[in-house]
N, C-alpha and C positions, 0 to 999 in steps of 0.2 A: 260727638259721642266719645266717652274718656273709658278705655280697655283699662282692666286691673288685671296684674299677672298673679296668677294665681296656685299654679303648678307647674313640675315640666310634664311634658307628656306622657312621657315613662312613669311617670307616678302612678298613671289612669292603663291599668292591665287591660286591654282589651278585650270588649264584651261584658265589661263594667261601668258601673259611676263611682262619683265620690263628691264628699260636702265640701262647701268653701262657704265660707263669709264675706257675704262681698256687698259692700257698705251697710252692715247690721243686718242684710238678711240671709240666708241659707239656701244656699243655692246649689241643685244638682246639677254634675256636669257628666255627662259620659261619651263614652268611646265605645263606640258600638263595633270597629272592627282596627286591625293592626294599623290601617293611615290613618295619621294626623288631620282627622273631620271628630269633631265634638261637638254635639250640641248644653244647653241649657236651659233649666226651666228651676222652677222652683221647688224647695223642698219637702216641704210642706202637702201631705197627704189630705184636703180636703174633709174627706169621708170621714177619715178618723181622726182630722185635729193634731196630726203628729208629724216630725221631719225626718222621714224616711223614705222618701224615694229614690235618692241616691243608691239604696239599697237593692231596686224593686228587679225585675228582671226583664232584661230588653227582648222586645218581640217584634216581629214582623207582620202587617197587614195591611194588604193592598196593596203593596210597592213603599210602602210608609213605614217608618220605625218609629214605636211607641214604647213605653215603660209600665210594666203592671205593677202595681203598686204591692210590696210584697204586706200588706194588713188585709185589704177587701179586694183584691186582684182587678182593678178597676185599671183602665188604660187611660195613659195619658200619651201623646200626639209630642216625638223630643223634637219638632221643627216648634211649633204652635201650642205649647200645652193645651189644644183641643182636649178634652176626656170626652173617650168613645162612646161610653153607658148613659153619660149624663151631659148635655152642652150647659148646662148649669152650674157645674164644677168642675170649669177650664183653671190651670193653671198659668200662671207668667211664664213670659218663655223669655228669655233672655239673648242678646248677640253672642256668639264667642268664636275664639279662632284660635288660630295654633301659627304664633310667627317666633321664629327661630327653636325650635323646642319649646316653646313656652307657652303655655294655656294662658288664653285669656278670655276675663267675660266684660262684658260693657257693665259699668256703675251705673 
């Protein structure tokens, strides 16, 4: 598996996402709190056809951290892009990791 660096960490304020391009696709990654743990998944809002999840706002359920989608508040799963409402419109979830300060997600 080949890690693209993509940000330092301090780019991603925490309790945020943010987009990247990471080989032609659009990829959210967020920092759901001040340590260096990120997940990723895709950008790309299902429901609405549009790239903005990076956007949406991170929430908690069942011990699990997911992203509502800030168009149709529709949750998406930031380990798994499982969607909660719908398992028919799961997102790509992506590797990623934070080595030396520097966000990385797998291509």
């Amino acid at each position: 598996m080949t890690f693209e660096i993509v940000c330092d960490i301090n780019d991603i304020a925490p309790g945020t996402g943010v987009c990247a391009l990471v080989e032609g696709q659009q990829v959210a990654i967020f920092r759901p709190t001040s340590e260096e743990q990120v997940f990723a998944i895709s950008n790309t809002d299902p429901f609405a056809h549009s790239n903005v999840l990076s956007r949406g706002l991170i929430v908690e359920h069942q011990d699990e951290l997911w992203v509502a989608s800030p168009l149709k508040k529709q949750r998406f799963n930031l380990a798994t892009g499982a969607c909660m409402e719908d398992d028919r419109f799961n997102v790509k979830s992506f590797s990623s990791r934070v080595v030396d300060g520097k966000v990385e997600v797998a291509a």
